[in-house]
NUZANU-645628 format. One line per field, with one value per residue (C-alpha): x, y, z; residue number from 1. Coordinates in nm, 4 decimals. Each point is the difference from the previous one (the first is absolute). Example, Ala and Ser with C-alpha at 12.3 -4.5 7.8 and 13.67 -1.06 7.14 Angstrom:
x <- [1.2300|0.1370]
y <- [-0.4500|0.3440]
z <- [0.7800|-0.0660]
i <- [1|2]
END
This chain:
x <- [16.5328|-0.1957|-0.0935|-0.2482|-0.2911|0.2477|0.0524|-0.2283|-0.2465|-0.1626|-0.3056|0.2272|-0.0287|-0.2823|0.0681|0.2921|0.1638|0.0799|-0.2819|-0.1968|-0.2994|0.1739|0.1975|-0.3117|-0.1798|0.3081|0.0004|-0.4025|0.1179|0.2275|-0.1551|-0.3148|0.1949|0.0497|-0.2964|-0.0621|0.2354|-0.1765|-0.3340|0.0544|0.2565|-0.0802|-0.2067|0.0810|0.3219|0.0894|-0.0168|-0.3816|0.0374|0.1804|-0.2260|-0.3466|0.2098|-0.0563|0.1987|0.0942|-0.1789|0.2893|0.1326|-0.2858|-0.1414|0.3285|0.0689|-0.3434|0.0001|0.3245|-0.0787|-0.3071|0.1514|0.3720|-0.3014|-0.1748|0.3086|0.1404|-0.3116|-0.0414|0.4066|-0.0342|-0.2739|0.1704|-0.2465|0.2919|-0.0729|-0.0576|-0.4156|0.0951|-0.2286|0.3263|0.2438|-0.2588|0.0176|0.3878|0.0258|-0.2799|0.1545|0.3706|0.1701|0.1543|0.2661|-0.1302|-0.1238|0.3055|0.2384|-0.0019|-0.2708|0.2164|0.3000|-0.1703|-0.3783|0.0181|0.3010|-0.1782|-0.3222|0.2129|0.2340|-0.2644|-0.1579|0.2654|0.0600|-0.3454|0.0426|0.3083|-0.1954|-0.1944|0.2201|0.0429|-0.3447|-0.0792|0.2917|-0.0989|-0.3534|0.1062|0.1725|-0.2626|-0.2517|0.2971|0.0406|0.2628|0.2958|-0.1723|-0.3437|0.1314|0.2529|-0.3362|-0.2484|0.2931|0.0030|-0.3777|0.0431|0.2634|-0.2016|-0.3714|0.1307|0.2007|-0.2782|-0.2395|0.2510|0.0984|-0.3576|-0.1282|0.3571|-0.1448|-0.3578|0.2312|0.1482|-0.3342|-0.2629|0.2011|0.0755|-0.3200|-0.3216|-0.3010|0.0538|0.3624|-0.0839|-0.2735|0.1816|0.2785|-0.2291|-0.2268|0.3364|0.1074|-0.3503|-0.0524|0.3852|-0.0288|-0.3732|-0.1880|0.2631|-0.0491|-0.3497|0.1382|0.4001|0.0803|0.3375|0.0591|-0.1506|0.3295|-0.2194|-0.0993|0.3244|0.1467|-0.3060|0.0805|0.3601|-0.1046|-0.2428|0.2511|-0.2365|0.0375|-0.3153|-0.1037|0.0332|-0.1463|0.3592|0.2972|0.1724|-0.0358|-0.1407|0.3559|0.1803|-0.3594|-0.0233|0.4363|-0.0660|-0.3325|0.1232|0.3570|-0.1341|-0.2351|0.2679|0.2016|-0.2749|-0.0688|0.3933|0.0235|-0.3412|0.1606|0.3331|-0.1455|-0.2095|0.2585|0.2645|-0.2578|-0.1072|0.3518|0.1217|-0.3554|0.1458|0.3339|-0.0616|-0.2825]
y <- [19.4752|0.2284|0.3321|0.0589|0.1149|0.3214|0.1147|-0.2184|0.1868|-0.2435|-0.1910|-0.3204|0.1794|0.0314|0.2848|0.1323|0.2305|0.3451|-0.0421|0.3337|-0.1472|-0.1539|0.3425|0.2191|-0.2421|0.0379|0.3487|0.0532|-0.2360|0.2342|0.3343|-0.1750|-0.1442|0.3552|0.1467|-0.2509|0.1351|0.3448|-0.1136|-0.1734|0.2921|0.0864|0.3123|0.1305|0.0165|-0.3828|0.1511|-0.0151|-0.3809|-0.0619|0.1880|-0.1429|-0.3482|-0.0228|-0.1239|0.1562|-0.1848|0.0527|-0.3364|-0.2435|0.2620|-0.0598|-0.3502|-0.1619|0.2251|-0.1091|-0.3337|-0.0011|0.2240|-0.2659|-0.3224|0.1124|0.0697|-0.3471|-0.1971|0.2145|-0.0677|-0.3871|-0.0739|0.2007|0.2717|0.3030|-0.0024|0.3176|-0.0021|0.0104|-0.3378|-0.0133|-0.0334|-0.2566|-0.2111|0.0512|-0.1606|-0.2807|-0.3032|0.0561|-0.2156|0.2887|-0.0298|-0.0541|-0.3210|-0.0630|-0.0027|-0.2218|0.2267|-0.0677|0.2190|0.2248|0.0715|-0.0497|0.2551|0.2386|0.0202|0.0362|0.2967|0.1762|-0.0082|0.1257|0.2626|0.1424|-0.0317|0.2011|0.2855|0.0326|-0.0198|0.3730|0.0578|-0.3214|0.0937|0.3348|-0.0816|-0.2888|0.2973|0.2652|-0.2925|-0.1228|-0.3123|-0.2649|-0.0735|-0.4038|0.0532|0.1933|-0.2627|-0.2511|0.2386|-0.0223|-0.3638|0.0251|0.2645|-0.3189|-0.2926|0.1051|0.1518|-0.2885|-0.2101|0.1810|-0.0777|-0.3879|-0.0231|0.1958|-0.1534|-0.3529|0.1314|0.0880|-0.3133|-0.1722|0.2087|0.2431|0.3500|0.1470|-0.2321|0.1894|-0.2749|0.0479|0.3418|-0.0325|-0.2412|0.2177|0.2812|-0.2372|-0.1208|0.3902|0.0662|-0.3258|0.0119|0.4163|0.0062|-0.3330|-0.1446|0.3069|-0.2169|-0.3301|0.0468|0.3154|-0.0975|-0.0813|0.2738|0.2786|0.3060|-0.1487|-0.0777|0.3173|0.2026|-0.1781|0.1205|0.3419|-0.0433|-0.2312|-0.2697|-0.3653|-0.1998|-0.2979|-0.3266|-0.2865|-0.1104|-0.0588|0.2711|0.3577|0.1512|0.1083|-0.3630|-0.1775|0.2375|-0.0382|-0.3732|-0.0068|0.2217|-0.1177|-0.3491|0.1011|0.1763|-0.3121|-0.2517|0.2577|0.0165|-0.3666|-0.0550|0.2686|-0.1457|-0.3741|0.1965|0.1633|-0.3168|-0.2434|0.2782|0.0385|-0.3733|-0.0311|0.2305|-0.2057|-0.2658|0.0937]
z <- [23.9454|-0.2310|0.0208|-0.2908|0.2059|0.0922|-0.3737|-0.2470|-0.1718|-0.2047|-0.0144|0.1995|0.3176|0.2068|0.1952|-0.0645|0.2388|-0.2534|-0.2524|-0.1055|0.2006|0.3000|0.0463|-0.0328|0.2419|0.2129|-0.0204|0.0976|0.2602|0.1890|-0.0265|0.1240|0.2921|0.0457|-0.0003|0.2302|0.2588|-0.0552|0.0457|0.3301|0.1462|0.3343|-0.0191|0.3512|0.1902|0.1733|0.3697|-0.0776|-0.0989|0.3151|0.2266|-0.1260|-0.0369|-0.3738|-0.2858|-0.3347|-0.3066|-0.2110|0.0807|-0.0553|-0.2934|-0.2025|0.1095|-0.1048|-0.3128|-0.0876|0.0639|-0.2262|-0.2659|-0.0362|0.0651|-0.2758|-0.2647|0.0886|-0.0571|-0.3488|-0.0761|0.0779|-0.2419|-0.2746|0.0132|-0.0914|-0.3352|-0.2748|-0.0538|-0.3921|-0.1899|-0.1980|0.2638|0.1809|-0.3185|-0.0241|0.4253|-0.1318|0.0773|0.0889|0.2636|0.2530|0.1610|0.3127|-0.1316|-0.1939|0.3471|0.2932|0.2276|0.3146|-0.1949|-0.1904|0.0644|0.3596|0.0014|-0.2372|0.2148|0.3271|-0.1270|-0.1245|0.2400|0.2611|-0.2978|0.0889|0.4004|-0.0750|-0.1868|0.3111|0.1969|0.0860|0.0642|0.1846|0.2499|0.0558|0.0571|0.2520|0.1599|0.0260|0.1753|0.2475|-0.1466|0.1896|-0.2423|0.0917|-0.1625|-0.2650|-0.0981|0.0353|-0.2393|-0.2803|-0.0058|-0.0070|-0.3096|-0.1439|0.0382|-0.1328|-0.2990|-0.0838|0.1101|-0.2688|-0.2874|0.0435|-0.0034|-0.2783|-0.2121|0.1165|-0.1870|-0.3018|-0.0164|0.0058|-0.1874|-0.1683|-0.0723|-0.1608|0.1643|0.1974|0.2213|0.1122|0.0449|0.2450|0.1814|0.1083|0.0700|0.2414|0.1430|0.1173|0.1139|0.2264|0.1269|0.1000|0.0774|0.0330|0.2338|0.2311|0.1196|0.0335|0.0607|0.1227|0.1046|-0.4218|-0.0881|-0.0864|0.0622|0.3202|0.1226|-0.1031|0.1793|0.3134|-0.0280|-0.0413|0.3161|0.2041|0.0514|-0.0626|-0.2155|0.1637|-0.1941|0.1832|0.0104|0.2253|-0.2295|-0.0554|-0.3005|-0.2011|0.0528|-0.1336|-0.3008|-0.0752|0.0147|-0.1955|-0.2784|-0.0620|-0.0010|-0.3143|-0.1307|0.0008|-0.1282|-0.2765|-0.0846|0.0099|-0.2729|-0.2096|0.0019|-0.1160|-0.2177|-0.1866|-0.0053|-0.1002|-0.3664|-0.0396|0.0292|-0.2513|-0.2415|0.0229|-0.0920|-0.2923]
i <- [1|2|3|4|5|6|7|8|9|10|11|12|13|14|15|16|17|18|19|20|21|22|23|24|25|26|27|28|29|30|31|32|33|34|35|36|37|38|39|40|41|42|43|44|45|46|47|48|49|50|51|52|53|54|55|56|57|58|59|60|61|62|63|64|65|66|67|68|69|70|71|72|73|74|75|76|77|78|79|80|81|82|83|84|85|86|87|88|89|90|91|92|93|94|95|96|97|98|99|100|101|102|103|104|105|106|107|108|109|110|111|112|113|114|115|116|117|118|119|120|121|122|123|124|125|126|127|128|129|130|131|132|133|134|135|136|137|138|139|140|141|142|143|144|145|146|147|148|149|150|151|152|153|154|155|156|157|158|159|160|161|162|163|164|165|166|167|168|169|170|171|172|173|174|175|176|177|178|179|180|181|182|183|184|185|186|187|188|189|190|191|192|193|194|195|196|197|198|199|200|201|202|203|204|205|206|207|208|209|210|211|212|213|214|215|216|217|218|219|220|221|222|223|224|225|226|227|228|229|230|231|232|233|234|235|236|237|238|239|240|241|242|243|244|245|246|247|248|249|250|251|252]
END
């Protein structure tokens, strides 16, 4: 299995991991993650949260920011949108096969998008953990927000990689798509499906409530079932995608 994604630096790789770009977007990344932290530190002493029955925001403050913040970076790094803003270096990446198109997606871009994006859970992690613990949050529905701060992200990119593979690096088009996909999955769902909305769901951790479905199953089952199954259908496209260019360029 190959590895590229971790050390290529060349217009082949979509997003790789220890570019100039992808490190200084890593970097922003973490300090923002944070500042996070800082911003939603309790400002009084937790006996006061206790006695007036309150929570700490610190946990759904660096949670959903987190989750927006690695969501947004993941649909940006599956359409190939890492790039240096240089005309020149555009024209250079102009019509390159990457690697990620080069490889069987179930071995290598699948792989790629999934490390990464445990790479960024585990730059958060720190902050995320501490923040869980300043709001009293059960070991349970902390263990249930991190698979929520897994699956969106990864979500974001098999979709905005299945918009590359279709329409392109460069097109208006491809880009608006991905941006209406983030805004109807982390706001316009909040009106119709709360319980597949990931802000929602994480809220309702924060708050220890359940959202109602209209279903004989509770919110965080529904949205595990709903999201890994596009997750899968997206792999799948990708993956006949991919093996039907490359058995094309075989036999050409």
């Amino acid at each position: 299995m190959r590895f590229d994604y971790l050390t290529d630096d060349s217009e082949k790789s979509l997003a790789p991991f220890f570019s100039p770009m992808m490190l200084s977007i890593t970097f922003n990344c973490v300090w923002i993650f944070g500042l996070l932290l800082l911003v939603f530190w309790p400002q009084k002493e937790l006996f006061y949260f206790l006695r007036d029955h309150k929570i700490p925001l610190a946990f759904l403050g660096v949670f959903v920011g987190t989750l927006l913040i690695s969501s947004y970076v993941n649909l940006r790094c599956g359409r190939g949108e890492i790039f240096q803003k240089y005309l020149s270096f555009r024209m250079v990446r102009e019509g390159v096969i990457t690697l990620e198109e080069k490889y069987d997606f179930l071995s290598y871009g699948l792989v790629q998008s999934m490390l990464h994006n445990i790479f960024f859970i585990l730059l958060a992690f720190p902050f995320l953990m501490l923040s869980a613990t300043i709001s009293g949050i059960s070991f349970q529905v902390f263990a249930q927000a991190l698979s929520i701060l897994f699956t969106a992200p990864l979500l974001c990119r098999l979709l905005s990689f299945l918009i590359y593979l279709l329409l392109g690096r460069w097109g208006l088009v491809g880009f608006v798509l991905t941006r209406f996909f983030f805004v109807f999955f982390f706001v316009a769902t909040g009106a119709f499906a709360a319980f597949a909305n990931p802000i929602l769901l994480i809220y309702a951790f924060y708050r220890g409530e359940e959202i109602l479905t209209g279903f004989q199953i509770n919110s965080y089952p529904l949205y595990i079932m709903i999201v890994t199954s596009a997750i899968l259908i997206l792999t799948l496209v990708n993956n006949a995608i991919i093996r039907h260019n490359i058995l094309k360029e075989r036999s050409t």
